[in-house]
N, C-alpha and C positions, 0 to 999 in steps of 0.2 A: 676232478672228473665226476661226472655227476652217477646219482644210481641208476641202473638199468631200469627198463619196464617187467618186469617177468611174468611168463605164462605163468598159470596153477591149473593142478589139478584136482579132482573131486573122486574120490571113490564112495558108494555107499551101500553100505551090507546092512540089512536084516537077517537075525536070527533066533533059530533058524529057517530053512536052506537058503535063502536064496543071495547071491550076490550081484549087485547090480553096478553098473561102472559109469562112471558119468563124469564132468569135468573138475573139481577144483577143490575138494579136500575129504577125508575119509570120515565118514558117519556112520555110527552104529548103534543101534535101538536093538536092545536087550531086556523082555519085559518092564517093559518101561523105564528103561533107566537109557542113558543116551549119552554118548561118548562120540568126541569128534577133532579131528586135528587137520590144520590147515597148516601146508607148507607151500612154498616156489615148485613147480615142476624144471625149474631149471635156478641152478644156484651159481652163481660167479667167484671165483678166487680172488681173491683181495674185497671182496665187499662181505660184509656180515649178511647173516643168513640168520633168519626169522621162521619161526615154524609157532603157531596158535595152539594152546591145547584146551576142550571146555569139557567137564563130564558131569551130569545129572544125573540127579536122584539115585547116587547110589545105596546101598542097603545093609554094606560092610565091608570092612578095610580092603581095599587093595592095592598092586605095588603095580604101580607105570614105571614101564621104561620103554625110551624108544632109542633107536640105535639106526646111525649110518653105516650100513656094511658097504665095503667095498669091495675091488678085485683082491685085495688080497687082505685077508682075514687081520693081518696082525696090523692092519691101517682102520680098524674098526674105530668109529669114536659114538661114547656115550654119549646124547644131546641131552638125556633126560633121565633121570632114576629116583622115583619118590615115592614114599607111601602115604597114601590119601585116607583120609580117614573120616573127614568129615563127605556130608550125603553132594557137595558142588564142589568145582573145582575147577578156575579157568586161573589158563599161566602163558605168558610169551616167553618163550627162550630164544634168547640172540645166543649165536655163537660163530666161529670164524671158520669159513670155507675151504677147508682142504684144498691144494693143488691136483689137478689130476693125475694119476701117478703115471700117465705117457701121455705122451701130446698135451690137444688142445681140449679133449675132453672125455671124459671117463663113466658112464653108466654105473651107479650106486643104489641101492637100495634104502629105504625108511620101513625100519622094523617097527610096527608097534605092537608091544605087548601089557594087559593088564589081567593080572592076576589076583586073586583072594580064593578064598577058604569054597566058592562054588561055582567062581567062573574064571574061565580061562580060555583066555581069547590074545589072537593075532594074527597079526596081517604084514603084507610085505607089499611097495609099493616103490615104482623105478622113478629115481629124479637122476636129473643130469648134470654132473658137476662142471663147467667148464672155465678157461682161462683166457681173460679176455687177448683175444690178439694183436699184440703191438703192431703199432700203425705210422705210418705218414701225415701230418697236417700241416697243411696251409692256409694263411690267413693274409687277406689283406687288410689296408688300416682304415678301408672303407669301401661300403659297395659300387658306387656311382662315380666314376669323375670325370672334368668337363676339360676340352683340350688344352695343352699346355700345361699341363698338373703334371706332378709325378706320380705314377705308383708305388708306392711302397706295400711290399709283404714281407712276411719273415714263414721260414718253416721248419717243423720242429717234429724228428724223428725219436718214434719211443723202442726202446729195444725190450727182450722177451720179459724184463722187471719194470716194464713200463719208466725207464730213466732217460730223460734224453740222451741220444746216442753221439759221437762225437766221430762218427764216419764221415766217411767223406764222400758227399749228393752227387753220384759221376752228372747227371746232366740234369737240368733246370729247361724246359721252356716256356714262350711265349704265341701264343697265337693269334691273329687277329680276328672280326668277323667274319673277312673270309677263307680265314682257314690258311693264310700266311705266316709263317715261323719268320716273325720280327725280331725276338732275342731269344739267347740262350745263355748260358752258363757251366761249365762243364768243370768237373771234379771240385768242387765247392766246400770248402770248410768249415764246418761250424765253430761258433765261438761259446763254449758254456753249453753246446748242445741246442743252438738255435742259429740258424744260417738269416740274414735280412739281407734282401737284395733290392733294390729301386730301378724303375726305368721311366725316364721323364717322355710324354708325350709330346706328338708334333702340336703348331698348332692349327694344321685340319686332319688331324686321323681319322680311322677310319670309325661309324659311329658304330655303335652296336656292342655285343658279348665278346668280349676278350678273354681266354681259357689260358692256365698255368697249370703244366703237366708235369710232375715228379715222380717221377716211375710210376708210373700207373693212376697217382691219385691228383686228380682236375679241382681246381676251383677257380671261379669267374668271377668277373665283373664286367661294369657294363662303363661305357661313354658316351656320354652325351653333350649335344649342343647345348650353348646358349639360348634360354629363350627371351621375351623382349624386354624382362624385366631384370636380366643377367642371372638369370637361375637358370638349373635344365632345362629343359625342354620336358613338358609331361609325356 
């Protein structure tokens, strides 16, 4: 399963007063010295989680740490605790994404705090931890084919640990271009957590998008003629 795309966010404060909000990571310019962390504004369970840290021209030691609070305090996790010492400082921290601790997704906070002997500064910024929702897919073993072919697919259901499941698919259809129920299938088996089923076409069907429905989730293909040189038809 490949990574996600993820939004990010940006905060950016000058001080002081002012704070200003803007899209995709937290910057902060402090007579002239400049501190910044980029993280996901939405983070996924079961995939590593990335957050960027870079700080400039500092002028004397301080301690960073930044901290995932959550709903309930004793699920806190440190991502970061260091003392910096020299005047730069840029670090990627991977680490692995919490579950949300109810449902599908849970509102968390990124604490950053840096501290030394005359400045002391932090900030609180809301990301989203969520778990991807297991799902239904189907697949054929190719998009296009010409009458008389079989199709074959196979489908393959993930349960809430993302493992294929070994229920059993109460109903499978088929539909044709126009919207005729050609086959079905009903309370279906899997084998190892993957169901394959095949249905051999006529040879004149009907030509056009053919749709396979499993509770909810469609995938198509299409059939086409012969054209004169015994390939589809463009």
């Amino acid at each position: 399963m490949g990574e996600p795309v993820l939004p990010k966010f940006e905060v950016t404060i000058e001080l002081p007063p002012v704070l200003k909000v803007l899209d995709d990571k937290l910057q902060v310019r402090v007579c002239g010295r400049y501190y910044m962390v980029v993280i996901p504004a939405e983070l996924y369970h079961l995939h590593k989680g990335m957050l960027w840290v870079h700080l400039a021209n500092l002028n004397e030691t301080v301690l960073v740490t930044l901290q995932l609070e959550r709903e309930r305090p004793s699920s806190n996790i440190i991502l970061l605790e260091k003392k910096v010492k020299e005047p730069n400082l840029t670090e990627n921290v991977i680490f692995s994404v919490p579950a949300p601790t109810t449902g599908w997704k849970e509102v968390a906070h990124l604490n950053v705090s840096i501290e030394g002997d005359s400045l002391k500064f932090s900030e609180r910024k809301k990301v989203l931890l969520k778990a991807l929702e297991p799902g239904t897919f189907v697949q054929t073993d190719k998009p296009i084919y010409k009458p008389g072919q079989t199709v074959n697919f196979r489908i393959v259901s993930l349960d809430k640990d993302f493992v294929p499941s070994n229920r059993k698919v109460p109903l499978v259809t088929l539909q044709d271009p126009n919207g005729n129920r050609i086959a079905q299938w009903r309370d279906v088996a899997p084998q190892q957590g993957i169901v394959d089923l095949s249905l051999p076409l006529s040879a004149e069907p009907a030509l056009g998008t053919y749709s396979i429905d499993v509770e909810g989730t469609k995938h198509s293909f299409s059939v086409e003629e012969y054209g004169a040189q015994g390939d589809p038809a463009q």
